[in-house]
C-alpha positions as CSV (number, residue, x, y, z in Angstrom):
1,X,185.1,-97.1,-133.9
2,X,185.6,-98.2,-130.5
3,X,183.9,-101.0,-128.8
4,X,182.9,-102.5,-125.6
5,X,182.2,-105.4,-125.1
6,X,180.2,-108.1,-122.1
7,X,180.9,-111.4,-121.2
8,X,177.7,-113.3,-120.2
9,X,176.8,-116.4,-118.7
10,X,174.1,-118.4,-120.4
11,X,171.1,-120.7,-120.4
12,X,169.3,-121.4,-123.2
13,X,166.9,-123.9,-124.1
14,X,167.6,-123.1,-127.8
15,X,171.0,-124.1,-129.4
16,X,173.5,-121.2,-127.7
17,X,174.4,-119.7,-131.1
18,X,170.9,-118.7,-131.8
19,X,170.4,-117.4,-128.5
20,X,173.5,-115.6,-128.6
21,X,172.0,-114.0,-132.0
22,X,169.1,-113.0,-130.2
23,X,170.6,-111.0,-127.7
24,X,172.8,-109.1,-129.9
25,X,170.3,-108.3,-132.0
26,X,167.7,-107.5,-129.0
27,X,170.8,-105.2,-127.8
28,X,171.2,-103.1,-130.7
29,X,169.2,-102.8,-133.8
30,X,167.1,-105.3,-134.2
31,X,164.0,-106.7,-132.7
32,X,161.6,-110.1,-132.9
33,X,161.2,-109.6,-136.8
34,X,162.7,-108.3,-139.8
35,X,161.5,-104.2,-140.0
36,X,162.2,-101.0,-142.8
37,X,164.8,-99.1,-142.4
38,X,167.3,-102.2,-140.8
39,X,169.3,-102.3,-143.8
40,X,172.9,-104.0,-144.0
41,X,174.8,-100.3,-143.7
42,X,172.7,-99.6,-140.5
43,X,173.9,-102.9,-138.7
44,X,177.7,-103.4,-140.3
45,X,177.7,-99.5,-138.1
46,X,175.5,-100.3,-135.3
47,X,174.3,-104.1,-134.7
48,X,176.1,-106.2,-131.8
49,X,178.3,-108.4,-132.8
50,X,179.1,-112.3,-131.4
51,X,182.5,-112.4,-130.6
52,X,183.1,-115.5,-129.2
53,X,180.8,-118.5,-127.6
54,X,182.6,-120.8,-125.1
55,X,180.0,-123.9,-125.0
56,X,179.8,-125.0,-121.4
57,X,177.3,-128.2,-119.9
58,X,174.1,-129.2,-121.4
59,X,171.4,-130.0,-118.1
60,X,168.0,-131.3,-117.9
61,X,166.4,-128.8,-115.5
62,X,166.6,-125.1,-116.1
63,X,167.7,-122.2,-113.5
64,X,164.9,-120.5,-113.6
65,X,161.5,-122.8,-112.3
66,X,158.9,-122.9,-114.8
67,X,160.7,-123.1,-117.6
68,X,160.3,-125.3,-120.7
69,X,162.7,-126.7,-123.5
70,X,161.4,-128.2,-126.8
71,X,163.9,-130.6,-125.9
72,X,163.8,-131.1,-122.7
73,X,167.7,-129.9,-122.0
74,X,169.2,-126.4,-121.4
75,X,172.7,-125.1,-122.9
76,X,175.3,-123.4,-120.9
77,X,178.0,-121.1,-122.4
78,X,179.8,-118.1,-121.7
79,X,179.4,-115.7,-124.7
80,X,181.0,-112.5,-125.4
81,X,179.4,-109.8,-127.7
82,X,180.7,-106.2,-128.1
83,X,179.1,-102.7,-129.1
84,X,180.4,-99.9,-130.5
85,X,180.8,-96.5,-128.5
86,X,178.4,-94.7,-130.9
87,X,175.2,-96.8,-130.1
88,X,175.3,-94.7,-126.3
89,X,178.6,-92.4,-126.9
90,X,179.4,-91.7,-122.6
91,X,176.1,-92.1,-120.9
92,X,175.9,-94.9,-118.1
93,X,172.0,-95.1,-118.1
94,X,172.3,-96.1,-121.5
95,X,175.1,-98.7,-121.6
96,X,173.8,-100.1,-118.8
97,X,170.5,-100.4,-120.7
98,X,172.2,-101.7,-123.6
99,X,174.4,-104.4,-121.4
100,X,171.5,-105.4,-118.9
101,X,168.3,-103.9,-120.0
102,X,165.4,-106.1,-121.5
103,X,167.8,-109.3,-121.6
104,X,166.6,-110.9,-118.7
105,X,162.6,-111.3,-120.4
106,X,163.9,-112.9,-123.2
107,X,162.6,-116.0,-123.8
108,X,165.5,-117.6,-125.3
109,X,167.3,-117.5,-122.3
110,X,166.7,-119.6,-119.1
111,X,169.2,-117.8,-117.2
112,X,171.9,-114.8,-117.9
113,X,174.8,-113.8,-115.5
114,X,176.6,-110.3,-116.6
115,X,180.1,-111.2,-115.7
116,X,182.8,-108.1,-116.9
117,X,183.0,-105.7,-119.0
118,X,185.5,-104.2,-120.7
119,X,186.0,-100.2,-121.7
120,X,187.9,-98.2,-124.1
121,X,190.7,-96.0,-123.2
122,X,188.4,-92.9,-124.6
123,X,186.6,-93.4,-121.4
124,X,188.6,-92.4,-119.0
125,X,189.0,-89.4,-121.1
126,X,184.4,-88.5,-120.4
127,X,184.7,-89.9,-116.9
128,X,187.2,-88.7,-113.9
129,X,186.9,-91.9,-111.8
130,X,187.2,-91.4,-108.1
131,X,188.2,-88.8,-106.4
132,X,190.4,-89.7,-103.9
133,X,190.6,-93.5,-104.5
134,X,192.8,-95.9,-102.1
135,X,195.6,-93.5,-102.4
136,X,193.5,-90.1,-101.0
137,X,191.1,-92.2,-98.9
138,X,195.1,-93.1,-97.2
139,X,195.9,-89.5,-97.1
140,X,192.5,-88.3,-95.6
141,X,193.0,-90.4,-92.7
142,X,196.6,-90.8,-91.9
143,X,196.9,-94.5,-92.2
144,X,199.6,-96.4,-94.0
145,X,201.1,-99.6,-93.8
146,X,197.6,-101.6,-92.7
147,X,194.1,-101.4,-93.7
148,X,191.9,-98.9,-92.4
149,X,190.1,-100.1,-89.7
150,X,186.3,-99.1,-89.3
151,X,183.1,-99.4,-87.6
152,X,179.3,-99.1,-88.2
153,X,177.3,-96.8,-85.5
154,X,174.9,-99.7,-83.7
155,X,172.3,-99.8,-83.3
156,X,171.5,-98.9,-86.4
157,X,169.0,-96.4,-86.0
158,X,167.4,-94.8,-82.9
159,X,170.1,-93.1,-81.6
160,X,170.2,-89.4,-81.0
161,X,172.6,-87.1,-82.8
162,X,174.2,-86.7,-79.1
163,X,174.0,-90.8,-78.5
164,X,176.1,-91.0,-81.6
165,X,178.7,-88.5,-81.1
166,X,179.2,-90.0,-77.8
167,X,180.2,-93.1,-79.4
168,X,181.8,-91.6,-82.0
169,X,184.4,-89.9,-79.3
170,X,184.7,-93.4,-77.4
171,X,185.8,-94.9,-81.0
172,X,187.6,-91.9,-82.0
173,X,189.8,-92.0,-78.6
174,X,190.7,-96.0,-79.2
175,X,192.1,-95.1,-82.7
176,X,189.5,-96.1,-85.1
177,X,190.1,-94.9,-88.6
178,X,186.2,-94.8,-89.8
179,X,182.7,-95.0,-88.6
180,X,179.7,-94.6,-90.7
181,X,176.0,-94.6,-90.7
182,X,174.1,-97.8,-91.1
183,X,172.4,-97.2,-94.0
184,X,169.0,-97.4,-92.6
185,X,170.0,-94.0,-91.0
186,X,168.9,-90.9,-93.2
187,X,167.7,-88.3,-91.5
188,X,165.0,-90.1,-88.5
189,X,163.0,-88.4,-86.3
190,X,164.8,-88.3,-83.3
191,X,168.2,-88.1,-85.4
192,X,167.8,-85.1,-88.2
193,X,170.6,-84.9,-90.2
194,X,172.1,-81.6,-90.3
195,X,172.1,-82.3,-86.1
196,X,174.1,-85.7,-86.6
197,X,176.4,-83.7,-88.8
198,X,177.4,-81.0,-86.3
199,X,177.1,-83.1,-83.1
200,X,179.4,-86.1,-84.8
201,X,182.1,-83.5,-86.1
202,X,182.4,-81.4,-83.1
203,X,183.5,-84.6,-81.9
204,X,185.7,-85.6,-85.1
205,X,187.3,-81.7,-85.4
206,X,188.3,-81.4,-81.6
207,X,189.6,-84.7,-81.5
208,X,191.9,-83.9,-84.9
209,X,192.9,-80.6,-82.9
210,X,194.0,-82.6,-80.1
211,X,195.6,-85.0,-82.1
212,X,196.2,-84.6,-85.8
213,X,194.6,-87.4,-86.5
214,X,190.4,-87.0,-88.2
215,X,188.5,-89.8,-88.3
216,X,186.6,-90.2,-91.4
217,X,182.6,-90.3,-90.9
218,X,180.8,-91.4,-93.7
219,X,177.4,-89.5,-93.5
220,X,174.6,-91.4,-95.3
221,X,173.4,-88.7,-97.7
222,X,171.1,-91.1,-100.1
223,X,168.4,-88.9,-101.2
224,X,166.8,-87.3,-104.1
225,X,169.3,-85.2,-105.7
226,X,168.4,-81.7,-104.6
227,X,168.5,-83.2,-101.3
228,X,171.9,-85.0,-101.6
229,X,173.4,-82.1,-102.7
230,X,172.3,-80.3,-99.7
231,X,173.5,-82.5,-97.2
232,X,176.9,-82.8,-99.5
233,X,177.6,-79.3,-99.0
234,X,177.1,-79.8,-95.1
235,X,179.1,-82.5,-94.9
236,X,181.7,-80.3,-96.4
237,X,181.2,-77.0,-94.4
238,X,180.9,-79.0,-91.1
239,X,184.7,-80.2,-92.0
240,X,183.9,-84.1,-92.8
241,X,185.5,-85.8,-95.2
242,X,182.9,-88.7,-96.7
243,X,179.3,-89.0,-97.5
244,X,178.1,-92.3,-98.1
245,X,175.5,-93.1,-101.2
246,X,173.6,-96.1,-101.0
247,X,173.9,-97.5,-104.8
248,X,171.2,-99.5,-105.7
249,X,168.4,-97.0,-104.6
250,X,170.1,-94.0,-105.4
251,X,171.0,-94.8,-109.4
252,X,174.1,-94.2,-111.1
253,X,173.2,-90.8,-112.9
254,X,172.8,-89.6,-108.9
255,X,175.7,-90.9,-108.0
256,X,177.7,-89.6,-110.1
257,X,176.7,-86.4,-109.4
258,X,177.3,-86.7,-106.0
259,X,180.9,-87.9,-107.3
260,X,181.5,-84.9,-109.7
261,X,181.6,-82.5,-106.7
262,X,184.7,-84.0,-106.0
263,X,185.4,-82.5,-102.5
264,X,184.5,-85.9,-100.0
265,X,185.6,-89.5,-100.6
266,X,182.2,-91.3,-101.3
267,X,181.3,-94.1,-100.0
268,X,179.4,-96.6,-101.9
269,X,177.4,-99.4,-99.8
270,X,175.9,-102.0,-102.3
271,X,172.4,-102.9,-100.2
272,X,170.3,-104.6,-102.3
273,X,173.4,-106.4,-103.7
274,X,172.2,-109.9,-103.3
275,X,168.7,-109.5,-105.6
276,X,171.1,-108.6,-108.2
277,X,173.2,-111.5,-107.7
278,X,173.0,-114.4,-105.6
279,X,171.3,-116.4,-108.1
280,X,174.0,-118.4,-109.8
281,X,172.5,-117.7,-113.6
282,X,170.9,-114.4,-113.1
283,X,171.9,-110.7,-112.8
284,X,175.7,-109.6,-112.6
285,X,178.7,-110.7,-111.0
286,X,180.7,-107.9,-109.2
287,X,183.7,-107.3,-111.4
288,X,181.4,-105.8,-114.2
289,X,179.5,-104.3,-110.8
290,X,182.4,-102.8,-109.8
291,X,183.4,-101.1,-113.0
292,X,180.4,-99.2,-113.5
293,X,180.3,-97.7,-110.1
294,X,184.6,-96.9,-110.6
295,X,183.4,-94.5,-113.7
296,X,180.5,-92.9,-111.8
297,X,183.5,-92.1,-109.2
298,X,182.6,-93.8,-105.9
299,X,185.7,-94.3,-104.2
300,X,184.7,-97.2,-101.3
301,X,182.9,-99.7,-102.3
302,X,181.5,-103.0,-100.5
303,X,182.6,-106.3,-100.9
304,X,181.2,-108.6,-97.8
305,X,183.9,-110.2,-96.0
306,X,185.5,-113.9,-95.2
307,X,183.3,-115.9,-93.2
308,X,180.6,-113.3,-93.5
309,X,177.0,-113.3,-91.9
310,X,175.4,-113.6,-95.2
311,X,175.3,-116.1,-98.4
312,X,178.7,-115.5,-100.3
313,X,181.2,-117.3,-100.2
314,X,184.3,-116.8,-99.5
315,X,186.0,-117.4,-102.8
316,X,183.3,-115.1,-104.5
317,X,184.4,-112.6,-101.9
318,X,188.0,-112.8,-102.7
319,X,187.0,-112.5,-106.4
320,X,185.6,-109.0,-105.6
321,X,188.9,-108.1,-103.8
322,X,190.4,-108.9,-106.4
323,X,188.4,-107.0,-108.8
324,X,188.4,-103.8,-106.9
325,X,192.4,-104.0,-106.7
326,X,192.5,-104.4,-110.7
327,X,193.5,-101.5,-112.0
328,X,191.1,-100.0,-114.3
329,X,192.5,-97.1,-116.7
330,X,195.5,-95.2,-115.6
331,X,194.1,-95.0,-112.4
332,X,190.7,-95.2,-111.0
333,X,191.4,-96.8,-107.7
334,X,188.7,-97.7,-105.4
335,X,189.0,-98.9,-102.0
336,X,187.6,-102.4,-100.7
337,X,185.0,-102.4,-98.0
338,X,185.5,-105.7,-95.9
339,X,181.8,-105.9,-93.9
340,X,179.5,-107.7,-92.5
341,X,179.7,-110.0,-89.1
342,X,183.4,-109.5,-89.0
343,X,185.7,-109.6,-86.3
344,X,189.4,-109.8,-85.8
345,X,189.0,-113.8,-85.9
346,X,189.0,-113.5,-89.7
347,X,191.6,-111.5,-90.3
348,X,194.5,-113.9,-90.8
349,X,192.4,-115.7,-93.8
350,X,191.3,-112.5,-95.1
351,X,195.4,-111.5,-95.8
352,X,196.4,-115.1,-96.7
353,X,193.8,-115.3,-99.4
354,X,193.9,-111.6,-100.6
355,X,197.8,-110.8,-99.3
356,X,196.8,-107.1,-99.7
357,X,195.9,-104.5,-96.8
358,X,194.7,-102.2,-99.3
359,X,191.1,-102.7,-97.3
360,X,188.8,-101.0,-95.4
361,X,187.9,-104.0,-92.8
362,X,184.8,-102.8,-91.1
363,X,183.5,-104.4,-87.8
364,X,180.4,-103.0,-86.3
365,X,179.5,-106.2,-83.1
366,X,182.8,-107.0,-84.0
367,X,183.9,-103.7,-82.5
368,X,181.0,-102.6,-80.1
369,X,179.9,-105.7,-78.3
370,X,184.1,-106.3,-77.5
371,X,183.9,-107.9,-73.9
372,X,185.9,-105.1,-73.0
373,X,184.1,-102.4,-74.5
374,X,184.6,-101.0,-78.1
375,X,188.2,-99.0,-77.0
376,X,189.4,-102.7,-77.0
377,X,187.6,-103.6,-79.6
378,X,189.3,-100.8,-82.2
379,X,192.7,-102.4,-80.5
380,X,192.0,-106.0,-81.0
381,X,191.1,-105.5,-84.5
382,X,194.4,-103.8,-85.2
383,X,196.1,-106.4,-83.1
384,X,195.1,-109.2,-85.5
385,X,195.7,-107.5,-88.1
386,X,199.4,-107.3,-87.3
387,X,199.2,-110.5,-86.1
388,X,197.6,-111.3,-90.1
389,X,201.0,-110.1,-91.6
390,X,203.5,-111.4,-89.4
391,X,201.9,-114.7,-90.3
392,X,200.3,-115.7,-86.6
393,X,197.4,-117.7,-86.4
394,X,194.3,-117.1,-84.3
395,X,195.5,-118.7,-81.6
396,X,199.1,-117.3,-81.8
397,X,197.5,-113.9,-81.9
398,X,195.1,-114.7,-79.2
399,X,198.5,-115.6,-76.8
400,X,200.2,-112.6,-77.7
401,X,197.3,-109.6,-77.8
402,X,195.3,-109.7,-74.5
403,X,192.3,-107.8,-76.3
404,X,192.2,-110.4,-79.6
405,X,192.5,-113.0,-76.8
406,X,189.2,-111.4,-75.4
407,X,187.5,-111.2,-78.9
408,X,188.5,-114.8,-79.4
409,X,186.3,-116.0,-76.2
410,X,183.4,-113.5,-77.1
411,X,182.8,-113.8,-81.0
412,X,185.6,-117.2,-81.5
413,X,182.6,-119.6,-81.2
414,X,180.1,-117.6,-83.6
């Protein structure tokens, strides 16, 4: 039968074999003690197997406080165990229960990092990926040759449907590509969503009649399911062309429905991304992330940026580029969402470390707080991103493009 197998990241206080024992057997048919029925025909079909330990450094303090070692040192090691397909057969909730799932309580282990997964063919067969993908997300808004360029609607929440598709008509008459909800916007009190929804596209549909050109909205739909659903079909009768799902609240099983319509790109934010990660020896690193949300079918999906606002750094950021631009199957292409306190400043390291502009490079204060006001700060952010290709430098680009120049002297310092 087919397998899949994980690639984990370990601490154990324990030698790393038997640890890495314990968590296959933990994974699949066994438990703390020998039981009936667990005989050696049952686990030659269904029990994990070890494939591989890669010993690492041996430390004398754990990753986790609190712990204890018999010893007094901890093992690192990257192990690899694998699965076959019939233990879960296609269902996400339960591979992901089976790769993640009690692991993390197990006293064996003083830390665990999921780090990738790999798939069988037969599952691009149960799963149709995204929808739309780098190439349709392209198509839906006219842009080729550079990355999209986007914005988040600020602030955040509090606007009214009327405050936003004023905006939205500013942005969409400097040439932005994208805006999208914050995702702290649902549906507020002074902001209900089906109102967003027509004001912003009365905006977005007059100014493709005028133009030919639609910006793409993403309309943060996270909801229960029923609900989703609802403000899906909206989305869809109102004439938009994205929904965005936040991933970590709403679950993959909703997600995925949400995907399987099929008719809007999908936008996946990953809030909530840093419990999950930004311990060094706990949780999962975003290629194996990444995968998992490509079969559920989300098309965008968030990867911080260089020189963000937050924790990562920038070579773990470049990893996740990276990792999105893999291809996965014979297909299942999903774009990468460059966010969070970017501005056209870091747009020249962005392409020399990723050479790609197969991105979706969001600036929300990078955009709306432009000395100039946001029409300058759409062009400024285009500007150094031609400036990134030709091979300019900040200040090159800042003497050539008076609106980067401006963007330099605002946000340069920051």
């Amino acid at each position: 039968m087919e397998r899949i197998t994980a690639t984990y990241y370990i601490e154990t206080p324990f030698s790393s074999e038997s640890a890495a024992t314990v968590l296959a057997g933990e994974q699949s048919s066994g438990t703390f003690v020998a039981v009936p029925g667990e005989t050696e025909e049952l686990k030659y079909r269904f029990a994990a197997r070890v494939e591989s330990i890669d010993h690492l450094e041996t430390v004398s303090e754990s990753a986790i406080p609190g712990s204890t070692s018999p010893s007094g040192t901890y093992h690192r090691a990257r192990v690899t165990v694998s699965w076959s397909v019939e233990n879960f057969g296609y269902n996400l909730p339960v591979l992901i229960s089976t790769l993640q799932g009690n692991l993390y309580e197990i006293r064996q282990f003083t830390g665990l990092k999921l780090l990738d997964i790999q798939l069988p063919d037969s599952y691009a067969d149960q799963y149709a990926g995204p929808a739309f993908g780098i190439p349709g997300c392209r198509q839906l808004t006219g842009v080729q040759g550079r990355p999209l360029i986007g914005t988040i609607i600020k602030p955040s929440i509090g606007l009214t449907p009327e405050q936003t598709a004023e905006l939205v008509k500013t942005l969409a008459e400097a040439g932005i590509d994208f805006v999208k909800d914050d995702e702290l916007m649902g549906s507020s009190a002074n902001s209900p969503f089906g109102k967003r929804v027509d004001a912003v596209m009365d905006v977005i549909n007059r100014h493709a009649d005028r133009t030919g050109k639609k910006v793409m909205y993403a309309f943060n739909i996270s909801g229960e399911i029923d609900e989703m659903l609802q403000r899906y079909e909206k989305v869809v009768n109102a004439g938009g062309t994205c929904a965005m799902v936040s991933l970590n609240s709403v679950g993959i099983s909703a997600t995925k429905k949400i995907c399987d319509q099929r008719a809007l790109a999908i936008h996946g934010h990953r809030n909530g991304w840093g419990m999950m990660t930004r311990h060094p020896l706990l949780g999962i690193e975003f290629p194996a992330y990444q995968k998992l949300w490509r079969l559920a079918g989300v098309d965008q999906i968030h990867v911080n940026g260089i020189q963000n606002k937050f924790w990562e750094s920038d070579d773990s950021v470049v990893q996740s580029i990276e990792a999105c631009l893999t291809p996965m199957f014979s297909g299942y292409s999903v774009l990468p969402v460059v966010s969070s306190g970017q501005w056209g400043g870091q747009a020249p390291e962005t392409y020399r470390r990723t050479k790609t502009i197969d991105l979706l490079y969001m600036a929300g204060g990078g955009i709306l707080a432009h000395p100039m006001g946001p029409s300058a700060g759409v062009i400024a952010l285009q500007q150094a991103w031609q400036a990134a290709v030709n091979g300019l430098n900040v200040a090159e680009a800042a003497g050539k493009y008076p609106e980067f120049a401006k963007s330099v002297e605002k946000f340069g310092g920051k």
